[in-house]
N, C-alpha and C positions, 0 to 999 in steps of 0.2 A: 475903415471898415467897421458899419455895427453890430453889434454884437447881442443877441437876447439877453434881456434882463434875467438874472435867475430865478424871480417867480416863473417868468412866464417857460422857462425851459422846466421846469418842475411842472409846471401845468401840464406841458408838451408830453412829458411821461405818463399823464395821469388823462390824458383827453376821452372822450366816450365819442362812439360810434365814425361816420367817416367826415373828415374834413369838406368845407368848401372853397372853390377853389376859381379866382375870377380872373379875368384875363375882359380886355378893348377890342375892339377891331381898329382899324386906320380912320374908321368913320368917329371913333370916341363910342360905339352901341357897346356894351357890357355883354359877357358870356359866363353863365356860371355853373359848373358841375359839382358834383360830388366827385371826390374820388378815395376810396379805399388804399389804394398802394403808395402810401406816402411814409416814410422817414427824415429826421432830423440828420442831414449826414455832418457838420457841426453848430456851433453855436453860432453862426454867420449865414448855413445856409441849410435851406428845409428841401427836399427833394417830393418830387411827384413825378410817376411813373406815368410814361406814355404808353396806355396798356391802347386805351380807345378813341383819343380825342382826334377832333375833326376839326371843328371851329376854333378850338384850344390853342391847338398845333400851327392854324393860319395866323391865328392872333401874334402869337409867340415869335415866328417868323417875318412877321412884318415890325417885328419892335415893341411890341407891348409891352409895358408892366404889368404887373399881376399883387393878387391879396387872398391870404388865406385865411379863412376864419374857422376857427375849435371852439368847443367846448368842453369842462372837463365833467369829471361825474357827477362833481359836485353842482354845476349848473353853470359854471362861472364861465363865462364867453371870452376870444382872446383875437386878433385882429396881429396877420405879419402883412405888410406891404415892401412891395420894393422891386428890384427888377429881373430877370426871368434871362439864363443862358441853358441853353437848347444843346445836351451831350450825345453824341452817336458812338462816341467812344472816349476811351480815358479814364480815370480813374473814380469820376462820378458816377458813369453811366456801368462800369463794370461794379463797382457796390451796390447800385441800383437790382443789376441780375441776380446778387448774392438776396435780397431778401423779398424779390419782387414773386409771386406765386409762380411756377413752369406752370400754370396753365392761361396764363396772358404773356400777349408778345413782346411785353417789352420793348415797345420801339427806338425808346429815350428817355434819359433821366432830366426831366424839366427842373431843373436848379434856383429854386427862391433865391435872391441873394436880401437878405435882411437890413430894411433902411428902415421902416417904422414900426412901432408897436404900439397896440390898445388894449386895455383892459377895458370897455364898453366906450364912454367918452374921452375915459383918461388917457390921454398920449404917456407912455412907459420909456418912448425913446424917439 
């Protein structure tokens, strides 16, 4: 299992405005949104809330991997890749409810699970 480097979970604290957040289809075509309602739930795995996705959510279901990219305030860019388990219940998706807004539905907690990191070109892991 890997684990973010400690810069970059310090970045994760400090990031500015909302993450982006990319997911394949079965064909290899790229999807990518923004998403606002995302937490680190540990150092192994980042969470993104399924308030709205469509294509996301098809991607995600058919196997996808996924890559999330921050920046922090400072400017500095940060790249998690790896592969993506899809919670409807359990103990992911019930701390998902705990910080997700009551005014989006919550459908699922999309679970990063942490295989790469970048700081721009530099591979961190």
């Amino acid at each position: 299992m890997s684990v973010l480097p400690g810069k970059v979970s310090e970045a994760w604290n400090d990031r500015k405005g909302p993450i982006i957040f990319t997911t394949v289809n079965k064909n290899g075509i790229p999807n990518a949104i923004y998403a606002t309602c995302v937490s680190k739930f540990s150092e192994d795995t980042i969470v993104i809330a399924n308030n709205y996705f469509n294509k996301t959510q098809e991607n995600i279901l058919a196997g996808s991997k996924g890559s999330i990219l921050f920046i922090t305030n400072d400017g500095k860019a940060f790249q998690i890749k790896g592969s993506i388990e899809y919670h409807t219940s359990g103990k992911i998706f019930d701390n998902m409810k705990e910080w997700n807004p009551t005014e989006h539905p919550g459908h699922a907690a999309t679970a990063l699970k942490v295989e790469e990191v970048y700081s721009g070109a530099e591979k961190l892991l």
